[in-house]
C-alpha positions as CSV (number, residue, x, y, z in Angstrom):
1,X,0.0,0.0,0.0
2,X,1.4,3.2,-1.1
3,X,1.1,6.4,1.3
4,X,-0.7,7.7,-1.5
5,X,-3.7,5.1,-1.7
6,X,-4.0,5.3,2.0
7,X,-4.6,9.0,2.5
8,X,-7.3,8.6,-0.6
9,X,-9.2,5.8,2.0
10,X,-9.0,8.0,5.1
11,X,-10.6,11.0,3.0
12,X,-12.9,8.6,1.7
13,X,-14.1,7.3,5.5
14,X,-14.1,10.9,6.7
15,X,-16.5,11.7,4.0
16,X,-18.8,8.9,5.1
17,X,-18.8,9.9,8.4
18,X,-19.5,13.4,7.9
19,X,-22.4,12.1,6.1
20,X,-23.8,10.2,8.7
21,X,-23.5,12.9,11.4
22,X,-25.4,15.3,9.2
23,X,-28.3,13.2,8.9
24,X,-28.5,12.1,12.6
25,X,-29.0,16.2,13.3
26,X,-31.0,15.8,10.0
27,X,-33.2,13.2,12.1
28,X,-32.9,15.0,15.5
29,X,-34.3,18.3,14.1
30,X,-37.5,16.2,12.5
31,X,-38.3,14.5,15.6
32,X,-38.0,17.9,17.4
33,X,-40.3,19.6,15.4
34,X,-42.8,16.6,15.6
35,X,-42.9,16.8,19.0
36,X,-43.1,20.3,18.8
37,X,-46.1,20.5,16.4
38,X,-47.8,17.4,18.3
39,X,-47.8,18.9,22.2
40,X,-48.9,22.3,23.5
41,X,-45.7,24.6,24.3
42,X,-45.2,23.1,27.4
43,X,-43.4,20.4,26.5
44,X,-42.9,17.9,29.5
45,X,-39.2,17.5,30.7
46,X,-38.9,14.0,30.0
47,X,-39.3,14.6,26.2
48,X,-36.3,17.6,26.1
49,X,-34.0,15.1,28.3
50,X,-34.6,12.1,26.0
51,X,-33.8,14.7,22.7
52,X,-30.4,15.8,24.4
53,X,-29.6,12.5,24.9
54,X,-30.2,11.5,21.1
């Protein structure tokens, strides 16, 4: 393996990553807003925890 063809894989797995992360917050932000939409304002504090821990 040349250093060459290695750097190309690790670009390639950052990439991948970076796409995943972006659509777990993609994901986060939906569920947010459904709860959002389906309860009055005062959301209870059990839903907010269980979001930060997502």
């Amino acid at each position: 393996m040349s250093p060459k063809i290695k750097i190309k894989i690790k670009s390639k797995i950052k990439i991948k990553i970076k796409i995943k992360i972006k659509i777990k917050i993609k994901i986060k932000i939906k569920i947010k807003i459904k709860i959002k939409r389906s309860q009055p304002a005062a959301a209870p504090t059990g839903v907010a925890t269980a979001l930060k821990n997502l």
